[in-house]
mmCIF entry with sequence, helices, sheets and N, C-alpha, C, O atoms, coordinates in Angstrom:
data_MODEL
# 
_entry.id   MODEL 
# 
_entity.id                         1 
_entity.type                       polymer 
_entity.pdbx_number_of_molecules   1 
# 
_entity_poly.entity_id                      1 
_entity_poly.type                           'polypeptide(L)' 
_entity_poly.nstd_linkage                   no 
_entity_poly.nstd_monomer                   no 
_entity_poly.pdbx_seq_one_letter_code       
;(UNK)(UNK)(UNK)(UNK)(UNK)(UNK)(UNK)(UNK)(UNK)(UNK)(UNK)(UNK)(UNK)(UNK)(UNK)(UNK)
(UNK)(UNK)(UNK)(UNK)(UNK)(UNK)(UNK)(UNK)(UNK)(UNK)(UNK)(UNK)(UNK)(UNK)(UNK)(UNK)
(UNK)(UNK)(UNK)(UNK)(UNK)(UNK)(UNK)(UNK)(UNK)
;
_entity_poly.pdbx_seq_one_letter_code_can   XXXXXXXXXXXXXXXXXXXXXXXXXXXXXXXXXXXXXXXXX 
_entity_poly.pdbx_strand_id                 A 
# 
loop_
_entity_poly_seq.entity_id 
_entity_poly_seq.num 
_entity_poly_seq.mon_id 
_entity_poly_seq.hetero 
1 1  UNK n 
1 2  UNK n 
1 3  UNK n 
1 4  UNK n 
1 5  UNK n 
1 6  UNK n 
1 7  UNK n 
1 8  UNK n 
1 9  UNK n 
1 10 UNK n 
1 11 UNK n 
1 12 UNK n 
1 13 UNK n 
1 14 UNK n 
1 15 UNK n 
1 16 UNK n 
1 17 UNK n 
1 18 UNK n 
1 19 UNK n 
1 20 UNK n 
1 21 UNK n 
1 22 UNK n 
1 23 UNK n 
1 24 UNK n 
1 25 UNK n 
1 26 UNK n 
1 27 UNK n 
1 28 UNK n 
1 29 UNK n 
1 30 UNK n 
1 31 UNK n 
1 32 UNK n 
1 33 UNK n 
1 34 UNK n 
1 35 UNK n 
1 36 UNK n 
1 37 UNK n 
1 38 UNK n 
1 39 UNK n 
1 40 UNK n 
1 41 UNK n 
# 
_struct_asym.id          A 
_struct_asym.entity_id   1 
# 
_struct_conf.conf_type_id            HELX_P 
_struct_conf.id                      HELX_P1 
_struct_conf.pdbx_PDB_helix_id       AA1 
_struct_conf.beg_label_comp_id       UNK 
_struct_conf.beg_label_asym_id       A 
_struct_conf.beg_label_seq_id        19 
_struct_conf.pdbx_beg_PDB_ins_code   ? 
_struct_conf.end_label_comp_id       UNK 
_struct_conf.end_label_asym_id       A 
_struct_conf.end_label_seq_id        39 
_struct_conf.pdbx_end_PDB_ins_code   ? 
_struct_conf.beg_auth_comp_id        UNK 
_struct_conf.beg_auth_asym_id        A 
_struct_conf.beg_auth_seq_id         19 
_struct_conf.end_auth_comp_id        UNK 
_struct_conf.end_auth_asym_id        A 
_struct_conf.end_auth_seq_id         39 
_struct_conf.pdbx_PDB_helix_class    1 
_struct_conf.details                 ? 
_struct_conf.pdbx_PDB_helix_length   21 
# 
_struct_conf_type.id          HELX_P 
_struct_conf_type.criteria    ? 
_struct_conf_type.reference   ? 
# 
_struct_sheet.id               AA1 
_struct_sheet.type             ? 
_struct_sheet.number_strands   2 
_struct_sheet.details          ? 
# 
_struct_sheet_order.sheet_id     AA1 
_struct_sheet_order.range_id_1   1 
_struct_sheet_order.range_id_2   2 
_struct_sheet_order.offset       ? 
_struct_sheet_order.sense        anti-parallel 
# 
loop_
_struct_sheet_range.sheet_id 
_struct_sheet_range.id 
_struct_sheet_range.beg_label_comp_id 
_struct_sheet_range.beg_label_asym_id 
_struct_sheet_range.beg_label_seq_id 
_struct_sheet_range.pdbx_beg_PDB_ins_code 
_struct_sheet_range.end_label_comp_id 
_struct_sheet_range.end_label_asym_id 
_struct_sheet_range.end_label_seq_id 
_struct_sheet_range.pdbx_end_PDB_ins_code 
_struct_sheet_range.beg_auth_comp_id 
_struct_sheet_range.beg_auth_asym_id 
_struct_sheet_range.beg_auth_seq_id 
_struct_sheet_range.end_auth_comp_id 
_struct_sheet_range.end_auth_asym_id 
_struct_sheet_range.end_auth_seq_id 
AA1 1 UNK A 2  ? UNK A 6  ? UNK A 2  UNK A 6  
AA1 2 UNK A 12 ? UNK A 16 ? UNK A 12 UNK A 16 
# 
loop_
_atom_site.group_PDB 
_atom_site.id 
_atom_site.type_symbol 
_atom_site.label_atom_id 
_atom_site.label_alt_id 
_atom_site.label_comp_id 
_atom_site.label_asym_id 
_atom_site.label_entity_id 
_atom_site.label_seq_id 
_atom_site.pdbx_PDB_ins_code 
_atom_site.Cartn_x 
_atom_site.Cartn_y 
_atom_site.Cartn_z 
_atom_site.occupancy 
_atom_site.B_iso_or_equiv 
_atom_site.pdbx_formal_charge 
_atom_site.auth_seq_id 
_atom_site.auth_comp_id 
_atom_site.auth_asym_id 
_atom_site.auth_atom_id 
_atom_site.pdbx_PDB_model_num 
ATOM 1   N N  . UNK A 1 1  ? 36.344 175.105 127.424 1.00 0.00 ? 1  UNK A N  1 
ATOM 2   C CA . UNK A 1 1  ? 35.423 174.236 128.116 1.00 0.00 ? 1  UNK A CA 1 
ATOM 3   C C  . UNK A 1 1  ? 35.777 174.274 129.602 1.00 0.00 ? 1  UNK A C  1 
ATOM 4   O O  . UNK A 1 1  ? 36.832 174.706 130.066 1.00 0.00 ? 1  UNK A O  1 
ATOM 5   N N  . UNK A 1 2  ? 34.848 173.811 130.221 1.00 0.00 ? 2  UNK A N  1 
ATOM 6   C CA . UNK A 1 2  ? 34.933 174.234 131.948 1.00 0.00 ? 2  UNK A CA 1 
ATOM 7   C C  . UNK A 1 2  ? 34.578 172.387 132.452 1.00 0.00 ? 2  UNK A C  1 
ATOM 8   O O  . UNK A 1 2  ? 33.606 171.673 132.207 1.00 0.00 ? 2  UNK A O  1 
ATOM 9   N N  . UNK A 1 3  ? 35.738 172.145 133.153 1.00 0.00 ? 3  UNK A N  1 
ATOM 10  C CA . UNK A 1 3  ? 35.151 170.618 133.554 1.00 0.00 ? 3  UNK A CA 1 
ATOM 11  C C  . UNK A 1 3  ? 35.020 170.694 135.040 1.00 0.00 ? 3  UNK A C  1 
ATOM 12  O O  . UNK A 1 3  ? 35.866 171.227 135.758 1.00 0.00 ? 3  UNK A O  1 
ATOM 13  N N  . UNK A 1 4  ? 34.076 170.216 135.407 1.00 0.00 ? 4  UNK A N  1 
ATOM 14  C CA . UNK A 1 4  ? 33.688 170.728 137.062 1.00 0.00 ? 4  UNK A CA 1 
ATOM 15  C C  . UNK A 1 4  ? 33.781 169.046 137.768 1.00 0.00 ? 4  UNK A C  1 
ATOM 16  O O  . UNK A 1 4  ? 33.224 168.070 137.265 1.00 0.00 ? 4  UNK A O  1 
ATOM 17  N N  . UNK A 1 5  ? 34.284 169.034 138.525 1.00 0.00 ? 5  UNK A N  1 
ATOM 18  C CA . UNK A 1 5  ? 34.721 167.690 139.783 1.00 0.00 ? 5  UNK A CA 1 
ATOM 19  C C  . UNK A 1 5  ? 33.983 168.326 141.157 1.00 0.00 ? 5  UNK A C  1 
ATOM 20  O O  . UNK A 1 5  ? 34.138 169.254 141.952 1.00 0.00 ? 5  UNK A O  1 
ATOM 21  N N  . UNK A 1 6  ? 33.114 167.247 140.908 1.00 0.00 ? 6  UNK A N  1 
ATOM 22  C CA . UNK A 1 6  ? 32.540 167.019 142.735 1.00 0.00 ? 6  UNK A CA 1 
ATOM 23  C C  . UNK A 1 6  ? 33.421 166.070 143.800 1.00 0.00 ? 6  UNK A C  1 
ATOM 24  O O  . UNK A 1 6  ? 33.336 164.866 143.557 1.00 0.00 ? 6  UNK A O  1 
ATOM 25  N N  . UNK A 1 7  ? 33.876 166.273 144.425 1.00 0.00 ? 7  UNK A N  1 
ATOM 26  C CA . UNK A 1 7  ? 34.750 165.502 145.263 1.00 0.00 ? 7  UNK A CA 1 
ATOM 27  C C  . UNK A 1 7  ? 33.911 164.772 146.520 1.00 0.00 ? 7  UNK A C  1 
ATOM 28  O O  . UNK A 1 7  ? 33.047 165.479 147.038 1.00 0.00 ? 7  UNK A O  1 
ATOM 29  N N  . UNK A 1 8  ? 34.054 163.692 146.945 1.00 0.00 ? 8  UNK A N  1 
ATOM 30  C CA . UNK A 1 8  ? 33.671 163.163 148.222 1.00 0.00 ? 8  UNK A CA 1 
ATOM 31  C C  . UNK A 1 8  ? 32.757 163.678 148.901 1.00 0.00 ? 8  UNK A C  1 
ATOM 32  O O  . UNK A 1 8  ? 31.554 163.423 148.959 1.00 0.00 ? 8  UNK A O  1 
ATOM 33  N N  . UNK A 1 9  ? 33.765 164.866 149.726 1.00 0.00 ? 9  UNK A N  1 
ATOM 34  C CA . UNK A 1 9  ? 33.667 165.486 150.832 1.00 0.00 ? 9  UNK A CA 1 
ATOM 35  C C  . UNK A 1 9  ? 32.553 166.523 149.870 1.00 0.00 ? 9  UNK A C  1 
ATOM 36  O O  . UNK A 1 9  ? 32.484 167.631 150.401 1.00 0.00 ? 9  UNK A O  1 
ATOM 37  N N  . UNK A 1 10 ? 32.046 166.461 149.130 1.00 0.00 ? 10 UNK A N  1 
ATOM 38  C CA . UNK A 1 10 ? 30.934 167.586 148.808 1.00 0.00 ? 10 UNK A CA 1 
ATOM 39  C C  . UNK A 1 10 ? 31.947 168.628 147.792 1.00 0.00 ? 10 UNK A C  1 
ATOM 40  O O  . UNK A 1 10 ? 31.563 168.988 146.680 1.00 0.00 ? 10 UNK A O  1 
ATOM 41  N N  . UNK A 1 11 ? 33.145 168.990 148.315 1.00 0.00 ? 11 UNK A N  1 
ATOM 42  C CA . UNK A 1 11 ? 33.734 170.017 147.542 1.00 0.00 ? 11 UNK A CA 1 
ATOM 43  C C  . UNK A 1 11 ? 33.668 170.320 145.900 1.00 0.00 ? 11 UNK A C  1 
ATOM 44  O O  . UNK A 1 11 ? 34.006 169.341 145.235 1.00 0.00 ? 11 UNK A O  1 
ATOM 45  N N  . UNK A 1 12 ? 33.357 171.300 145.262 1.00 0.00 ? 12 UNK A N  1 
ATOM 46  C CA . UNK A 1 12 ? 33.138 171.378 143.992 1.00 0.00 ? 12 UNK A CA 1 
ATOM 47  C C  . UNK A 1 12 ? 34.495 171.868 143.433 1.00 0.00 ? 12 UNK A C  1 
ATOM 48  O O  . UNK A 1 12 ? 35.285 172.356 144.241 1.00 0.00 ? 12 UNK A O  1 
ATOM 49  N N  . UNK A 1 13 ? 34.843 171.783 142.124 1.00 0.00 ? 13 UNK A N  1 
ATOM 50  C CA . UNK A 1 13 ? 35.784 172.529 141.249 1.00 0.00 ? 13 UNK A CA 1 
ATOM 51  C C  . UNK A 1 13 ? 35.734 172.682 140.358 1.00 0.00 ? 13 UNK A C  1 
ATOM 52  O O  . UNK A 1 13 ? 35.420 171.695 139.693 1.00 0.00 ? 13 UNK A O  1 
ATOM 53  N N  . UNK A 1 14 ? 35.967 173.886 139.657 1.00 0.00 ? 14 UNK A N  1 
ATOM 54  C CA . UNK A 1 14 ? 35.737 174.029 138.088 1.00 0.00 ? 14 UNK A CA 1 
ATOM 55  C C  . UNK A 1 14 ? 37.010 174.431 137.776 1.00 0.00 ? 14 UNK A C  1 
ATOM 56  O O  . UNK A 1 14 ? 37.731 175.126 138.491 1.00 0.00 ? 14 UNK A O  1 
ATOM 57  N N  . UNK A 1 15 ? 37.333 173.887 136.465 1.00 0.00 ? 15 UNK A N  1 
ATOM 58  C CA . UNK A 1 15 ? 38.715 174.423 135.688 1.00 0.00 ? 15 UNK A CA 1 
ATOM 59  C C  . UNK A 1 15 ? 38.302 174.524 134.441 1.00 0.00 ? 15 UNK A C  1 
ATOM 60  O O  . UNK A 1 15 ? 37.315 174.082 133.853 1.00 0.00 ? 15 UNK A O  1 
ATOM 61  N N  . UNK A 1 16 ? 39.373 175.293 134.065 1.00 0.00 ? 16 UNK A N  1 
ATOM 62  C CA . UNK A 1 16 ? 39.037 175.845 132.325 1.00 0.00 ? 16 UNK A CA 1 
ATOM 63  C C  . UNK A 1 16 ? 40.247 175.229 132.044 1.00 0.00 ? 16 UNK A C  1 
ATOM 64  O O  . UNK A 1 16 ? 41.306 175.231 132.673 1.00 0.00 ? 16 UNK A O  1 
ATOM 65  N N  . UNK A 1 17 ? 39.887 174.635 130.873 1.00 0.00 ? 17 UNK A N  1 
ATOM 66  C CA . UNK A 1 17 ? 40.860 173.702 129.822 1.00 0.00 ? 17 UNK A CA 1 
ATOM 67  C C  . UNK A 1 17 ? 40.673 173.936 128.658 1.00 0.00 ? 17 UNK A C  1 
ATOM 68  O O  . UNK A 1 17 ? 39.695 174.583 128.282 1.00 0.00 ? 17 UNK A O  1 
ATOM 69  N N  . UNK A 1 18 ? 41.491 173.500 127.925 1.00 0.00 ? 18 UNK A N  1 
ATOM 70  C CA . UNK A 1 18 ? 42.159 173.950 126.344 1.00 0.00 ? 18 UNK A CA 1 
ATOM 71  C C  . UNK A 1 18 ? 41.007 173.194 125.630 1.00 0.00 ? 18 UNK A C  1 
ATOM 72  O O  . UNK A 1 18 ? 40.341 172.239 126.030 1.00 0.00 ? 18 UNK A O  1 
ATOM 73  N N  . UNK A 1 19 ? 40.945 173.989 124.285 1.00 0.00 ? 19 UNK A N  1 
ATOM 74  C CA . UNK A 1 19 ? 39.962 173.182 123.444 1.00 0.00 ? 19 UNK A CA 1 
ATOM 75  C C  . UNK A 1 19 ? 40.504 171.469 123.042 1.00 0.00 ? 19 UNK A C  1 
ATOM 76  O O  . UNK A 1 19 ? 39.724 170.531 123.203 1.00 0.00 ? 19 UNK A O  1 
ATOM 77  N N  . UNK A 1 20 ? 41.875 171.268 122.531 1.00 0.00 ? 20 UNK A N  1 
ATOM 78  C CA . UNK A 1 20 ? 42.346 169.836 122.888 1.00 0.00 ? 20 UNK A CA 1 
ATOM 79  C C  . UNK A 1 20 ? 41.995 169.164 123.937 1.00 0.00 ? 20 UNK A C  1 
ATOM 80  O O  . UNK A 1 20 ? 41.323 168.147 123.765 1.00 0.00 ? 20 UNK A O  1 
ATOM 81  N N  . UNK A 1 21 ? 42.303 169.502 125.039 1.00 0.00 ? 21 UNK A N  1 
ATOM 82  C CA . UNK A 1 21 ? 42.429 168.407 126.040 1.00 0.00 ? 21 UNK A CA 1 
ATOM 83  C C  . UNK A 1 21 ? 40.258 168.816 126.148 1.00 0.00 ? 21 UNK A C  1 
ATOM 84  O O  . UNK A 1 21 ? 39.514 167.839 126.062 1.00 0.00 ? 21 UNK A O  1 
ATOM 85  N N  . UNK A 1 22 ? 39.783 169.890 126.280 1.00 0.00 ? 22 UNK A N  1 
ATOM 86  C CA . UNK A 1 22 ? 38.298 169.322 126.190 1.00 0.00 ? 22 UNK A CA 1 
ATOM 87  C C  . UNK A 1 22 ? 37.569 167.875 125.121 1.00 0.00 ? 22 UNK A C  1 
ATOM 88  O O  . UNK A 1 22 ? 36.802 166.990 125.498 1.00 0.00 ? 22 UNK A O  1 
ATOM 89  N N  . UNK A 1 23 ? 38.274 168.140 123.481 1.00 0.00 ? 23 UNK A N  1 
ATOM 90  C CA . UNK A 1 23 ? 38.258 167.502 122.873 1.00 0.00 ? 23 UNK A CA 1 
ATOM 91  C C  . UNK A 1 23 ? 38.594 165.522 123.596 1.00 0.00 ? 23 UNK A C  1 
ATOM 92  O O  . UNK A 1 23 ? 37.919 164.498 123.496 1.00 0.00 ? 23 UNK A O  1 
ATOM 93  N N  . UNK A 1 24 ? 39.777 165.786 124.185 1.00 0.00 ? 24 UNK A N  1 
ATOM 94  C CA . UNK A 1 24 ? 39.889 164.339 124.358 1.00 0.00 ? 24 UNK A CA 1 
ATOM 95  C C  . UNK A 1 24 ? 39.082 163.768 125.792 1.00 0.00 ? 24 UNK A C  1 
ATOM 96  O O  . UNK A 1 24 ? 38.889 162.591 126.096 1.00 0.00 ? 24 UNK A O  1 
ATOM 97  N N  . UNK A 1 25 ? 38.757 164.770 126.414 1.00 0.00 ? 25 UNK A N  1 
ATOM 98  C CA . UNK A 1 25 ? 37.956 164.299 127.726 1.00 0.00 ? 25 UNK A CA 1 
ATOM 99  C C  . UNK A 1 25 ? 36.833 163.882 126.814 1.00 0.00 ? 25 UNK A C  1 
ATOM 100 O O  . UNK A 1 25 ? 36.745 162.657 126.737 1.00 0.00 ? 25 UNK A O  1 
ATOM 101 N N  . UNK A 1 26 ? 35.964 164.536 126.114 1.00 0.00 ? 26 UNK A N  1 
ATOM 102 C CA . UNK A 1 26 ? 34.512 163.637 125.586 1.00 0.00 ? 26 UNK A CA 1 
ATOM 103 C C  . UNK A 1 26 ? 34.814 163.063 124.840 1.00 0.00 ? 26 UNK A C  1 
ATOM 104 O O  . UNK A 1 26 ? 33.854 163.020 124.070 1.00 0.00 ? 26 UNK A O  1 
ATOM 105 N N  . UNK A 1 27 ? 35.851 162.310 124.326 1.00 0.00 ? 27 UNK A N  1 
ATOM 106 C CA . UNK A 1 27 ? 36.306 161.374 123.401 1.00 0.00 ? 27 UNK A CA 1 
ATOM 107 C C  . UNK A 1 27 ? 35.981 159.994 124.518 1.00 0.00 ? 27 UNK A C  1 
ATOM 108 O O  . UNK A 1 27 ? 35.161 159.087 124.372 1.00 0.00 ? 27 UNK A O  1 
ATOM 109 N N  . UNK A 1 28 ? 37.126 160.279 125.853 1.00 0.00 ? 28 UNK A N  1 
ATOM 110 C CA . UNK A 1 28 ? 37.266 159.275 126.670 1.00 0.00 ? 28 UNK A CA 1 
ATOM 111 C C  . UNK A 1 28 ? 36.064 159.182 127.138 1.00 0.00 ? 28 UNK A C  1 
ATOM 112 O O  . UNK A 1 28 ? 35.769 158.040 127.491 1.00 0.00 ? 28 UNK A O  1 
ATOM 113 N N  . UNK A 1 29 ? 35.077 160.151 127.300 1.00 0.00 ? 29 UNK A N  1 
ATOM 114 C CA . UNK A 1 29 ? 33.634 159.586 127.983 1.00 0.00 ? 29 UNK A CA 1 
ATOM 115 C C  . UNK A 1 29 ? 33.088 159.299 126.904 1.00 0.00 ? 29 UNK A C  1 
ATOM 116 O O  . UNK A 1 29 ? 32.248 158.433 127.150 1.00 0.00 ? 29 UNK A O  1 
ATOM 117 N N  . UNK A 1 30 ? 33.094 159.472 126.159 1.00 0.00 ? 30 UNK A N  1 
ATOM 118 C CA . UNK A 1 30 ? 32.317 158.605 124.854 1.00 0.00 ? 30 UNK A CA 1 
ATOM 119 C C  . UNK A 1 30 ? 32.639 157.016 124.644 1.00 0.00 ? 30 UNK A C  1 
ATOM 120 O O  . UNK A 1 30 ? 32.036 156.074 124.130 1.00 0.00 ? 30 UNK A O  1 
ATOM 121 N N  . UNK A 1 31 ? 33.909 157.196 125.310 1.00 0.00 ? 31 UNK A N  1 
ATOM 122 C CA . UNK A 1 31 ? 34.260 155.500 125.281 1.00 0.00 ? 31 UNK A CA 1 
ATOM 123 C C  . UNK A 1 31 ? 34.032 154.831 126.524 1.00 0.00 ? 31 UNK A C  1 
ATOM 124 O O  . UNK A 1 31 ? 33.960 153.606 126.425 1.00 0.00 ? 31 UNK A O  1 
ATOM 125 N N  . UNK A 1 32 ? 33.921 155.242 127.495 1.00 0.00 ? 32 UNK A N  1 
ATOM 126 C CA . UNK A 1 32 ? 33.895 154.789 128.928 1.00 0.00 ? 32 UNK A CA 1 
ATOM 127 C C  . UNK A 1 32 ? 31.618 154.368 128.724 1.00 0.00 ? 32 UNK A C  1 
ATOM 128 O O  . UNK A 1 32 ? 30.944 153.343 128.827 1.00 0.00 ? 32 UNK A O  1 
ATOM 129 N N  . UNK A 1 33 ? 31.264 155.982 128.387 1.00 0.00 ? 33 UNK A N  1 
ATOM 130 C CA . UNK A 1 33 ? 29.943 154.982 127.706 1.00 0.00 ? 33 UNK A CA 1 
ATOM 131 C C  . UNK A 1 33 ? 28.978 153.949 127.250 1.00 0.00 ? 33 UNK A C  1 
ATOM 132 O O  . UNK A 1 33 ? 27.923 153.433 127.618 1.00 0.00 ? 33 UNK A O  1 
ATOM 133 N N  . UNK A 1 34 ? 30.165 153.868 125.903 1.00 0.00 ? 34 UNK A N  1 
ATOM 134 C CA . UNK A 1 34 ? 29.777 153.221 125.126 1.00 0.00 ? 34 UNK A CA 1 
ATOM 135 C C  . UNK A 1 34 ? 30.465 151.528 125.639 1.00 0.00 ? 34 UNK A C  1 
ATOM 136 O O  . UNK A 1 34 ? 30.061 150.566 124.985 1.00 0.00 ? 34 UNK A O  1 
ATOM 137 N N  . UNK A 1 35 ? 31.414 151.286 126.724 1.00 0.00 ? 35 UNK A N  1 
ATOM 138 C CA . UNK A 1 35 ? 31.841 150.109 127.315 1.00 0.00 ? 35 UNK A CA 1 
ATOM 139 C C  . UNK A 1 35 ? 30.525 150.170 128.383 1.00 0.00 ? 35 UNK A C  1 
ATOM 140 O O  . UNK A 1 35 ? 29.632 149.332 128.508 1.00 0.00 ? 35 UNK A O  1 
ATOM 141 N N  . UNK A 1 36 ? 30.654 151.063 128.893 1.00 0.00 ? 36 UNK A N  1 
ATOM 142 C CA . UNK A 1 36 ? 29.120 149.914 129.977 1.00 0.00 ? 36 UNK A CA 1 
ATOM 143 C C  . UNK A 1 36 ? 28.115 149.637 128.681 1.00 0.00 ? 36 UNK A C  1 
ATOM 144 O O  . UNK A 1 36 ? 27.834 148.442 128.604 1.00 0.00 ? 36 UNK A O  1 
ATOM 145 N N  . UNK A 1 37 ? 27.648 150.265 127.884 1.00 0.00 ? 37 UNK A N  1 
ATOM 146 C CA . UNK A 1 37 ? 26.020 149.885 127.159 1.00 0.00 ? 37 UNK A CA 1 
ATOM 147 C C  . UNK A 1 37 ? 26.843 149.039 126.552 1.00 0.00 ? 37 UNK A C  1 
ATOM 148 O O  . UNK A 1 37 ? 26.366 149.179 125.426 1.00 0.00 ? 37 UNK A O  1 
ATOM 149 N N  . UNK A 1 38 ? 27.903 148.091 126.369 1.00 0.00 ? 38 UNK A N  1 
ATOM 150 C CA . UNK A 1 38 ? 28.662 147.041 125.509 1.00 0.00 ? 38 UNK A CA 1 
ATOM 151 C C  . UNK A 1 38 ? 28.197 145.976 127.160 1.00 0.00 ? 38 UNK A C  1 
ATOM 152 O O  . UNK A 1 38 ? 27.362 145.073 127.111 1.00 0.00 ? 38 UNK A O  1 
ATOM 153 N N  . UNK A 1 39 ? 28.864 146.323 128.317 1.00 0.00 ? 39 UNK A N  1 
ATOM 154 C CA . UNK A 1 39 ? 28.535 145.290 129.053 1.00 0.00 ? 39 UNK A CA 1 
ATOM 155 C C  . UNK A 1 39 ? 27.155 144.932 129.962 1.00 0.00 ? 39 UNK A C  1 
ATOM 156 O O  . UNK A 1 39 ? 27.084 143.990 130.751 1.00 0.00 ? 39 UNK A O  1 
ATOM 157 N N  . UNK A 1 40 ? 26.157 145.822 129.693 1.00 0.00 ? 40 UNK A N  1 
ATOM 158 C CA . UNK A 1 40 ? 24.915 145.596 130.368 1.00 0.00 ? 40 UNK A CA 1 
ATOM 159 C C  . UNK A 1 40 ? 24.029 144.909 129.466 1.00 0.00 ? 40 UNK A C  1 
ATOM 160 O O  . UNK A 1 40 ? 22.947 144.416 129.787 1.00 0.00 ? 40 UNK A O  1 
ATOM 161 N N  . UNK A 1 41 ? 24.696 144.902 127.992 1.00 0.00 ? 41 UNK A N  1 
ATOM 162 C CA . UNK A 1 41 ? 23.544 143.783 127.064 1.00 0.00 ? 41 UNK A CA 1 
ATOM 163 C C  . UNK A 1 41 ? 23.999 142.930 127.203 1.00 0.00 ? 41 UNK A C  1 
ATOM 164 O O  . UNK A 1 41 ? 23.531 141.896 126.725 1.00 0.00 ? 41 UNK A O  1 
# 
């Protein structure tokens, strides 16, 4: 998986990461998610 960061200043980055640690990044955005649609109702 390729996770790409826009920075501030405009600057882009892409890195290639392990199928684990891809695994736990959409774990944590699945939870970061699912807490705002928990606090906007």
């Amino acid at each position: 998986m390729i996770v790409k960061y826009k920075f501030i200043n405009g600057e882009k980055v892409e890195i290639e990461v392990s199928s684990d640690l891809s695994n736990t990044i959409v774990q944590i955005e699945s939870e970061i998610k699912n807490s705002d649609r928990r606090e906007t109702r």
